[in-house]
C-alpha positions in Angstrom: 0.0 0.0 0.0 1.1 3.4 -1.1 0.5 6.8 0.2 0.1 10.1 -1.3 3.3 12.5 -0.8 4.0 15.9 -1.0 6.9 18.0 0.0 7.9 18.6 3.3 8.9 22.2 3.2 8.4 25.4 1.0 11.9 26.0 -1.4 12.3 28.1 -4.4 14.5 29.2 -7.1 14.7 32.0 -9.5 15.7 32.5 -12.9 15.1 33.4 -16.7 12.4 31.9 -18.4 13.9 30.9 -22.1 11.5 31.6 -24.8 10.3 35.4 -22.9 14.1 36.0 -21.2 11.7 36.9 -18.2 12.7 36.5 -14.7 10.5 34.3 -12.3 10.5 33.3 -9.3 9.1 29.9 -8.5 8.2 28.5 -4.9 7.1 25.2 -4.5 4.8 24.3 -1.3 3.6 21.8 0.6 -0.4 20.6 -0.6 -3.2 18.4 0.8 -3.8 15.2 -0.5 -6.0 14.9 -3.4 -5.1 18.7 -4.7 -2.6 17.3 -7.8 0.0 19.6 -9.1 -1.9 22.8 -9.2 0.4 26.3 -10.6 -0.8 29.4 -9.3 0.2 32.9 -10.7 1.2 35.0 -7.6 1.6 38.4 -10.0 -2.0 37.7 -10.9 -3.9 37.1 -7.4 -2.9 33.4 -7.1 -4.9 32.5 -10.2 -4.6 28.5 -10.1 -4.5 26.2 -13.2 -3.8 22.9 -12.6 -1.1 20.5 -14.7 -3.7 18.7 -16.1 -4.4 17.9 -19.6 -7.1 19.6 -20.0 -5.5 23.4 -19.3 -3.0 22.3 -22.6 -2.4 25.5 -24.6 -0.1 25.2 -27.4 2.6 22.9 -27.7 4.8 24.1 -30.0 8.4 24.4 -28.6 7.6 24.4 -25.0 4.7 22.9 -23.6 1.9 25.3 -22.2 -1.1 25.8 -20.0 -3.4 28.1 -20.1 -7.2 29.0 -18.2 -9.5 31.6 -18.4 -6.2 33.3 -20.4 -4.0 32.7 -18.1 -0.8 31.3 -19.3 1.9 29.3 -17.5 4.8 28.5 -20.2 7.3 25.9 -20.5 6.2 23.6 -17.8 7.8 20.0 -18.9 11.0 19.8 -17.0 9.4 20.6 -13.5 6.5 18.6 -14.4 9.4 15.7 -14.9 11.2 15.9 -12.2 7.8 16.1 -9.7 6.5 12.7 -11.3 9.5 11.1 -11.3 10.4 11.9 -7.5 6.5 10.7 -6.4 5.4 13.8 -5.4 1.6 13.7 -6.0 0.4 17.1 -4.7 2.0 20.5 -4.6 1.8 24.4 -5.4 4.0 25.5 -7.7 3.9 29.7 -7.2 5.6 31.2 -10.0 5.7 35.6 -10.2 5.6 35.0 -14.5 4.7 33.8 -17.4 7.1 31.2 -17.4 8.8 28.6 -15.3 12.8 29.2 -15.6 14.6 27.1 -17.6 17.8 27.7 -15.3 20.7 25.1 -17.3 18.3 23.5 -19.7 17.9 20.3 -17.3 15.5 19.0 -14.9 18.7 18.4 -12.3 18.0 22.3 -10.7 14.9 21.2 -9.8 15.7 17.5 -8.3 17.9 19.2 -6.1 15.0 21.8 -5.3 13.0 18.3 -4.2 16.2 17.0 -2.6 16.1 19.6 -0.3 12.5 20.1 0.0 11.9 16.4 1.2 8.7 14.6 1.0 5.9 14.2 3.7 3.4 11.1 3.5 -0.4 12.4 3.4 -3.1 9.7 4.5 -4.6 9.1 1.7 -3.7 6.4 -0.7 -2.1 6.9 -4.4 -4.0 6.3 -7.0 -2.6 4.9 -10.0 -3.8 4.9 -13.9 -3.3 1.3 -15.3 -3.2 1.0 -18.8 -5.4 -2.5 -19.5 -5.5 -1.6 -23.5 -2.6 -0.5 -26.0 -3.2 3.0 -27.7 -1.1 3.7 -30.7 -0.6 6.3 -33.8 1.3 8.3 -35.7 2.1 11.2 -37.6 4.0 10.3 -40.7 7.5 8.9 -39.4 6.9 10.4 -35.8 4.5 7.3 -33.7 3.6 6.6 -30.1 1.9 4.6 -28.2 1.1 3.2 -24.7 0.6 -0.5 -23.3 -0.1 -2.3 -20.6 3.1 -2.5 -18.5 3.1 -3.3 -14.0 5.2 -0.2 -13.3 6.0 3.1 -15.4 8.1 2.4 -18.2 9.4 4.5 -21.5 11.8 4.3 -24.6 12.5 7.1 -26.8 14.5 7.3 -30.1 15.4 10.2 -31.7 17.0 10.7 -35.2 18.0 14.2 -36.6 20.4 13.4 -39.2 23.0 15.7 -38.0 26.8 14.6 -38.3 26.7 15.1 -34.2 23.8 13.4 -33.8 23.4 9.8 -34.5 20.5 7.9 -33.9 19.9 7.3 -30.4 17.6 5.8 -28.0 16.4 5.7 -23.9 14.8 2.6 -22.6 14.2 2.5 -18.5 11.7 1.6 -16.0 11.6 5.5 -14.6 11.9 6.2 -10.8 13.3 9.0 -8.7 16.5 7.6 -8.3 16.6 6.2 -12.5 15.4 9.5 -13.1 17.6 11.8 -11.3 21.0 10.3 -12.7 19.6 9.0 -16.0 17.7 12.1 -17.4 17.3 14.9 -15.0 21.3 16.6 -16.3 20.0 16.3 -19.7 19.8 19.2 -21.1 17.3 21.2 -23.8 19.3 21.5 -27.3 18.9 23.7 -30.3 20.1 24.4 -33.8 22.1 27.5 -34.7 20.7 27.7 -38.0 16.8 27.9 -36.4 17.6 30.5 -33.9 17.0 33.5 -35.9 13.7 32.1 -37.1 12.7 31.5 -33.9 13.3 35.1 -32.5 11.3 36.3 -34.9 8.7 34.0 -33.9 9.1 35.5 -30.3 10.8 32.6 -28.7 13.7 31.8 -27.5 14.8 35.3 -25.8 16.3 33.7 -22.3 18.4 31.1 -24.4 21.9 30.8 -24.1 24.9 28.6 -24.4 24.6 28.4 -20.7 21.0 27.1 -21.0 21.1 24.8 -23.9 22.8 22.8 -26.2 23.6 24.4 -29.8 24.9 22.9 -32.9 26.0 24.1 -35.7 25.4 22.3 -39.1 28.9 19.8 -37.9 28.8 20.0 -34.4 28.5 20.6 -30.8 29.4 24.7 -30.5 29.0 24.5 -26.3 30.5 20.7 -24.8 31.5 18.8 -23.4 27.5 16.7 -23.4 26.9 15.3 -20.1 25.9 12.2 -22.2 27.1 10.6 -25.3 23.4 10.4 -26.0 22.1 14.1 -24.4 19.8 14.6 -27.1 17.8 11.4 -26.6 18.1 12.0 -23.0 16.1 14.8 -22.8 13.3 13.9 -25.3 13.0 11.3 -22.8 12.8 13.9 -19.8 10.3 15.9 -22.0 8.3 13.4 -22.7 7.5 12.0 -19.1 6.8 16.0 -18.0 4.1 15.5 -21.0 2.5 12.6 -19.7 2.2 13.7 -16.3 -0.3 15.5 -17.3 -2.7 12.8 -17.1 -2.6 13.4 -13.5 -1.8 10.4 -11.7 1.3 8.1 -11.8 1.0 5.8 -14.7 1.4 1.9 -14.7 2.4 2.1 -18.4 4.9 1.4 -21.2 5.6 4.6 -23.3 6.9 4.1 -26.2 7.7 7.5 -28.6 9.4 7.4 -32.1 10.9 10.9 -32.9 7.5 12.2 -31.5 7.3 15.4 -29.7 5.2 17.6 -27.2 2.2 17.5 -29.7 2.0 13.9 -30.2 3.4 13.8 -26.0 0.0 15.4 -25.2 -2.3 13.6 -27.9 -1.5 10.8 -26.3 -2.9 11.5 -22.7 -5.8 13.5 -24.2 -6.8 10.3 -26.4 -5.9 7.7 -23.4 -8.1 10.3 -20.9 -10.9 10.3 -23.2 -11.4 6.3 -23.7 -11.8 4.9 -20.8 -12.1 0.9 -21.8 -8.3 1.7 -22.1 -7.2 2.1 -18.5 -8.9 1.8 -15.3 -7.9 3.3 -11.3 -6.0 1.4 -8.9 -4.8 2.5 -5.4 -2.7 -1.2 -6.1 1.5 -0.2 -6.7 2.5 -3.3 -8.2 -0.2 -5.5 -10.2 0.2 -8.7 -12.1 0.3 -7.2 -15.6 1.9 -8.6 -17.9 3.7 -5.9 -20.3 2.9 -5.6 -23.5 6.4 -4.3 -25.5 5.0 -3.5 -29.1 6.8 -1.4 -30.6 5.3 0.8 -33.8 7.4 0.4 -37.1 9.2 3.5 -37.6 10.8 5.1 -40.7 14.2 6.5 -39.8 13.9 7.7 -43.6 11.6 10.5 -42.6 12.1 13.7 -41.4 13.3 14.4 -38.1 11.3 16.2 -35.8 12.6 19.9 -34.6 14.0 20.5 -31.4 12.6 21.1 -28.2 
């Protein structure tokens, strides 16, 4: 038997965000059981939106939420490192429009848990257990999710770039696989996209000491922390997508050069069905895992950067 956590004590950080270049300040506190991982806009009367789903903006380079037109921006990396580390309920206060992307990694914010520490509520964790794969695609990009006993994900990545091979992440994720597998992975760019991007408005707070950037041969800002980085971190982002289903998952992921659109899909479609999955305050059922894997192309295009 499991119990719902949340932290033990209020900690926060401050930084840039890296698509505005605005500086926030985020505080994460202590919730009751039962609240979820809710966001609330101090600069705007403590306006709450909760990291669900269902608030999903836009999901273009960063992943979004927005209610009643209130925006919280680039949200995946805390979003990882929360699920990953257990922590089922907590505020996350942030003075902007936009959680700070501090080095381009989730590890900032594992060491923001690390010191928080965690507090057992008394009320039992409830779990979403896949019973029924869903799968589809996108041209070369697929995903899909299947019955699996604990939370499980594998990730490939192919951008055809001399410095980046094909590469891909397969682990059963927990707070400890999580914080020295994925959380240093940093966000990564291309040099030739980052004018185009500016003049889409994004981008403003990013920096060599904030990302990863390659030119058209190579790595402009290493050492990586990884041989495979890149793949590292479509990993992290992809588990800050699927937490927003809301509970911790007894799943297999399984992306092929997806991204944040076809991150969220997938939780919207899997929320939506429900002879798919079914709630379970159970941590460790008898299911037997189901490893399909979608046929992908690794002719197709790659998909763009996070």
């Amino acid at each position: 038997m499991t119990y719902q956590l949340t932290i033990h004590k209020p900690v926060e950080i401050e930084g840039a965000g890296l698509h505005t270049g605005v500086r926030g300040h985020l505080r994460l506190l202590p919730a009751p059981a039962d609240t979820g991982i809710v966001f609330r806009r101090t600069d705007l009367d403590n306006f709450a939106i909760e990291a669900h789903v269902r608030n999903v903006a836009r999901v273009s380079y960063a992943t979004s939420l927005m209610k009643q037109g209130v925006l919280i921006s680039t949200i995946e990396h805390l979003l990882a490192a929360l699920y990953s580390c257990g922590i089922d309920n907590v505020f996350a206060d942030l003075d902007a429009i936009e959680v700070p992307i501090l080095d381009g990694s989730a590890k900032p914010f594992i060491e923001l848990l690390d010191s928080a520490g965690t507090r057992q509520l008394r009320r039992r964790r409830r779990y979403l257990r896949v019973v029924k794969p869903l799968e589809f695609g996108d041209g070369g990009r697929h995903i899909g999710i299947y019955p699996a006993a604990e939370f499980r994900i594998c990730c490939t990545v192919d951008y055809g770039h001399p410095a980046v091979g094909p590469q891909r992440v397969e682990m059963t994720m927990d707070r400890e696989t999580f914080s020295r597998e994925l959380a240093p992975a940093r966000t990564f760019g291309f040099l030739k996209d980052f004018l185009n991007l500016q003049a889409m408005g994004l981008i403003r707070g990013g920096s060599l000491a904030n990302a990863i950037v390659l030119d058209d041969s190579s790595v402009l800002n290493g050492p990586l922390r990884f041989p495979d980085e890149f793949g590292r971190h479509k990993a992290l982002d992809l588990i800050g997508d699927v937490a927003l289903v809301g509970r911790p998952l007894q799943a297999s992921v399984i992306a092929h050069k997806a991204g944040h659109a076809l991150h969220t899909q997938l939780v919207t479609r899997l929320l939506q069905d429900r002879t798919l999955w079914t709630e379970t305050t159970e941590s460790g059922p008898a299911v037997v895992p189901d490893m399909h894997r979608p046929a992908g192309d690794s002719s197709q295009a790659p998909a763009p950067a996070d």
